[in-house]
C-alpha positions as CSV (number, residue, x, y, z in Angstrom):
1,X,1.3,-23.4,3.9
2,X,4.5,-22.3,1.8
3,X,6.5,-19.5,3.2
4,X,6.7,-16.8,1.0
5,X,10.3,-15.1,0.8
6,X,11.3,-12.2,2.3
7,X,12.2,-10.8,-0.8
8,X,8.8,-10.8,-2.1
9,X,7.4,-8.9,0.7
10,X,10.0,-6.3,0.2
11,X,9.0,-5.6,-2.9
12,X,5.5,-5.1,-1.8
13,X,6.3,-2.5,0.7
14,X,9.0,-0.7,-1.1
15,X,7.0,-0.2,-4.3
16,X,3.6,0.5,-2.8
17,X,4.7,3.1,-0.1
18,X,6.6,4.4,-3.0
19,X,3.3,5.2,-4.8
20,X,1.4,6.4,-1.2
21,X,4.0,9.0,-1.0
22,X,3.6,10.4,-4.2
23,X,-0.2,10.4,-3.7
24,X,0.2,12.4,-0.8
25,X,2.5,14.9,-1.8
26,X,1.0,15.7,-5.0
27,X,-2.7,15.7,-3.5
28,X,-3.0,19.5,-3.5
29,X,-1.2,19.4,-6.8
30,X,-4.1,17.0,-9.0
31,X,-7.1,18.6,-10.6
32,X,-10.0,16.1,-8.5
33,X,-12.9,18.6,-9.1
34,X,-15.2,16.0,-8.4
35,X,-16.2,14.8,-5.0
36,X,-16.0,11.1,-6.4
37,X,-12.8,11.4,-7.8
38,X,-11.2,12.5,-4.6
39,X,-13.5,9.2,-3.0
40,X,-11.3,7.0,-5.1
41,X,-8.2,8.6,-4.9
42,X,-8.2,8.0,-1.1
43,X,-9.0,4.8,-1.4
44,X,-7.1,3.8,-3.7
45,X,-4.2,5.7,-1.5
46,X,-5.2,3.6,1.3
47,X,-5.5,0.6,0.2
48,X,-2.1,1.0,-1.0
49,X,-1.1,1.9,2.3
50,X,-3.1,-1.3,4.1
51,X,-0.8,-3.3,1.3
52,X,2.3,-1.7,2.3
53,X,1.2,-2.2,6.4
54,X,0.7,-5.9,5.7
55,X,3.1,-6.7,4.5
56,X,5.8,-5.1,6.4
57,X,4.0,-7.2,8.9
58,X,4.9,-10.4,7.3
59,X,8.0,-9.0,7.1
60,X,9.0,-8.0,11.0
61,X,6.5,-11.0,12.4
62,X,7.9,-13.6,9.9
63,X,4.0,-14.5,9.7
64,X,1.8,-15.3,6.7
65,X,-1.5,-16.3,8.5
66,X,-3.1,-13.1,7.1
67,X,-3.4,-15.0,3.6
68,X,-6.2,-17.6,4.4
């Protein structure tokens, strides 16, 4: 398997944790009346985070195994 560059991952962590902070400092701030908005606003806030957690991994463990 091809190694992906470093530079790649970077941007995958840099502008994904960019959008988990704004999602949680502006939580309070959105108007999620529903409970199934708020549902998909977490997730959507942590998948973003799982995104920015792998692949800092790939990063720091110079590892791409998580791909297959």
């Amino acid at each position: 398997m091809t190694e992906t560059p470093v530079s790649s991952h970077a941007f995958l962590v840099v502008l994904p944790a960019y959008a988990v902070i704004g999602c949680v400092v502006y939580w309070r701030h959105l108007n999620l009346a529903a409970i199934y908005q708020q549902l998909i606003f977490a997730l959507a806030t942590v998948l973003l985070l799982t995104t920015v957690v792998m692949h800092f991994y790939s990063i720091v463990a110079r590892d791409n195994e998580w791909y297959r």
